[in-house]
Every structure is written in structure tokens, then in C-alpha cells.
C-alpha positions in Angstrom: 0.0 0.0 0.0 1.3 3.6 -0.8 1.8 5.5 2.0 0.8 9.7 2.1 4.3 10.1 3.6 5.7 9.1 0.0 6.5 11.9 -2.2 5.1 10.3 -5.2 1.7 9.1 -3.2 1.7 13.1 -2.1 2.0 14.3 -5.1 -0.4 11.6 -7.4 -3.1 12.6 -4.1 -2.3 16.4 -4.9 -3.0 15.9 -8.6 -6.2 13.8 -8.6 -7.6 15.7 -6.1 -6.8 18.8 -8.4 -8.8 17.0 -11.3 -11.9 17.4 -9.3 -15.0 19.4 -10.7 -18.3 20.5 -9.9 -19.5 17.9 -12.5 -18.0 15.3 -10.7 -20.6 12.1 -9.9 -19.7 9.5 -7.8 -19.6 5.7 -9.0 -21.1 5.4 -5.5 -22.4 6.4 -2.5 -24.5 10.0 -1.6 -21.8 12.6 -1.2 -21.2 15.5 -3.7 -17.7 16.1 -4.5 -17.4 18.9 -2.3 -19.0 16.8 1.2 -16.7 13.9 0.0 -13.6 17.2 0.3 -15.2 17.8 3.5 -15.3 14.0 4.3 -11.6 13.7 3.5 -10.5 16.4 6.0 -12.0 14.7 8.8 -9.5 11.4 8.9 -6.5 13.8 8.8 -7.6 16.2 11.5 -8.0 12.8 13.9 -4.5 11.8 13.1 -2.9 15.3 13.9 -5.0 15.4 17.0 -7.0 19.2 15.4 -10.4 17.1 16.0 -12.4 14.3 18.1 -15.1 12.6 17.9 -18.1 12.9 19.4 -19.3 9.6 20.0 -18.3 7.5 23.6 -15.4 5.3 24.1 -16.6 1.8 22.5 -17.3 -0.8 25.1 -15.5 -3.9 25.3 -17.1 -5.9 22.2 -16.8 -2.9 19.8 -13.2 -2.6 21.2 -12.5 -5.8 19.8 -14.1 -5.7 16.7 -12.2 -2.8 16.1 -9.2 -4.3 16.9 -9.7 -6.9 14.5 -10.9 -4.8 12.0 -7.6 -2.1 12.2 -5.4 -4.2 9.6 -7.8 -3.4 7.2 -7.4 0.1 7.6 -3.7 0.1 6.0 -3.5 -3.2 4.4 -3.0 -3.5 0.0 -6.6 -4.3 -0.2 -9.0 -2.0 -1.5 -12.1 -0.6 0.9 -15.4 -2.0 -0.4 -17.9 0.3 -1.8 -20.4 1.8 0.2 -18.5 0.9 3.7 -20.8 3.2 6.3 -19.0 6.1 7.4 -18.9 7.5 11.2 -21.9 9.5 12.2 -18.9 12.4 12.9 -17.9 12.2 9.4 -21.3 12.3 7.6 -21.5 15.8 5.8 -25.4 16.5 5.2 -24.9 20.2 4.2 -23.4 21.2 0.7 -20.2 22.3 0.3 -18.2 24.9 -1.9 -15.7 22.1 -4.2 -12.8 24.7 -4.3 -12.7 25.9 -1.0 -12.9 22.2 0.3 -10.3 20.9 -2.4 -8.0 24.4 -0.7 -8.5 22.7 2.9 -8.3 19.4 1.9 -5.1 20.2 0.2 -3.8 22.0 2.9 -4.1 19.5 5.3 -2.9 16.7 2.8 0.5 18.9 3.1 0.2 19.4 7.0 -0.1 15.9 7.3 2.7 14.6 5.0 5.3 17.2 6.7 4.7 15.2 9.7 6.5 12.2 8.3 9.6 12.0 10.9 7.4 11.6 13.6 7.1 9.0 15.7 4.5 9.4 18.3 1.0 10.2 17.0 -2.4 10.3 19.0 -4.4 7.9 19.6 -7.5 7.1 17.1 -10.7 7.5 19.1 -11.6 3.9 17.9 -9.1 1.6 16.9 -6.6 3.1 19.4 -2.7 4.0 18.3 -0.8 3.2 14.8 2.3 3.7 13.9 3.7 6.3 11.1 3.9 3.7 8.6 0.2 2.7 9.2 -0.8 6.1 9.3 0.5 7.0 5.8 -1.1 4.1 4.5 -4.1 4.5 6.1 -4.4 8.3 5.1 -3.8 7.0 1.4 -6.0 4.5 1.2 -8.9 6.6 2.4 -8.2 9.5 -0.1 -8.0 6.6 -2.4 -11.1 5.7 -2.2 -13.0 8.5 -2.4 -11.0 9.6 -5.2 -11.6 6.6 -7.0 -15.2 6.8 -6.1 -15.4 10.2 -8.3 -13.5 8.5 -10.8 -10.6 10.2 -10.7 
């Protein structure tokens, strides 16, 4: 799996995400292109500990789905269509596409200048990850929704 903290994943993210129109449709799903901008935001703000999530700590048997879930949050294997997304990270209102793509972008680059570091906070779910798996993780969702808008 690519990693975000790769220059050429950074800069192939940068470029598809700079391909995005208004006319956009997605293959899948109910987001516009700008709430799937919005969307894409949200994953990166958890990692560099700007945002939290609303929700209560997961009891024990959620705890340990999640924990058997987390490999598939970085591994080389493609995220199904139409996964459900976290309550927090549903975007209901409509969004302006270029000044979500701006943010989006700038916290693509905020994120990947974080690349040396080694001590990152805890997800709210599926607890801590290392750099590596962070990078890949942050790829793969970006990924995704790219792909989902066909780009």
C-alpha cells in the first residue's frame, strides 16, 4: 500500500484531487464532490489530534471488533464500496468544491510534513498506529473516495 508520507503518493493525491469538478458524480455512495472534500478532512484532523469525535469510548465488544478490524485500515486491499461512514464524518450540508479541495489540500501537506514523527495520537476507535500505518491509512482513504469520483 502507498503511503501519504511518500513523495510520489503526495504528489499523485495532490494531482487527482486537483482534477476534481463541480460535475463530478460519484460511482457510489450520496456525497457531492465537495462533502466527499469535506469528508476527506476529517481522517486527517483525527491523526494530527485538530479534531475528536463525538461519540463514547466503544465498550469492550466494539473494542474488539475494532481491533480486529484495524489491519484493514492500511493493508494493500482495496475498501469495499459503500463501507458506512462514522456518524462524525457524515457531511449533510453542501459544500463549496474549491474551498474544500484548498482545505483538503492544505491538510494533505500538513499531514505529509509530519512524516519523521514517531509518536502520533491515539484514534478514538481503533486506538494507536504507527507512522507507517498512518500514511497508508491516510492513502487508502483518499483513495477511495477519489476513486469513487472517478478520478
Amino acid at each position: 500500500m502507498k503511503s501519504l508520507f511518500e513523495a510520489s503518493a503526495y504528489s499523485e493525491i495532490l494531482n487527482r484531487i486537483e482534477n476534481l469538478t463541480e460535475t463530478a458524480t460519484p460511482s457510489w455512495g450520496k456525497m457531492s464532490v465537495g462533502q466527499m472534500c469535506t469528508h476527506c478532512q476529517m481522517p486527517l484532523e483525527i491523526a494530527l489530534g485538530k479534531r475528536t469525535l463525538d461519540g463514547k469510548k466503544p465498550g469492550f465488544m466494539k473494542r474488539l471488533m475494532f481491533k480486529l478490524y484495524k489491519p484493514f485500515m492500511y493493508n494493500d486491499k482495496p475498501w469495499s464500496k459503500n463501507l458506512p461512514t462514522a456518524p462524525d464524518f457524515v457531511i449533510k450540508e453542501d459544500k463549496d468544491l474549491e474551498a474544500e479541495k484548498a482545505k483538503l489540500v492544505e491538510i494533505i501537506s500538513e499531514f505529509h510534513a509530519q512524516k519523521e514523527v514517531k509518536e502520533w495520537p491515539a484514534h478514538p476507535m481503533f486506538g494507536t498506529f504507527t507512522s507507517e500505518q498512518w500514511g497508508k491509512m491516510q492513502y487508502k482513504h483518499l483513495d477511495h473516495h477519489l476513486t469513487q469520483f472517478d478520478v
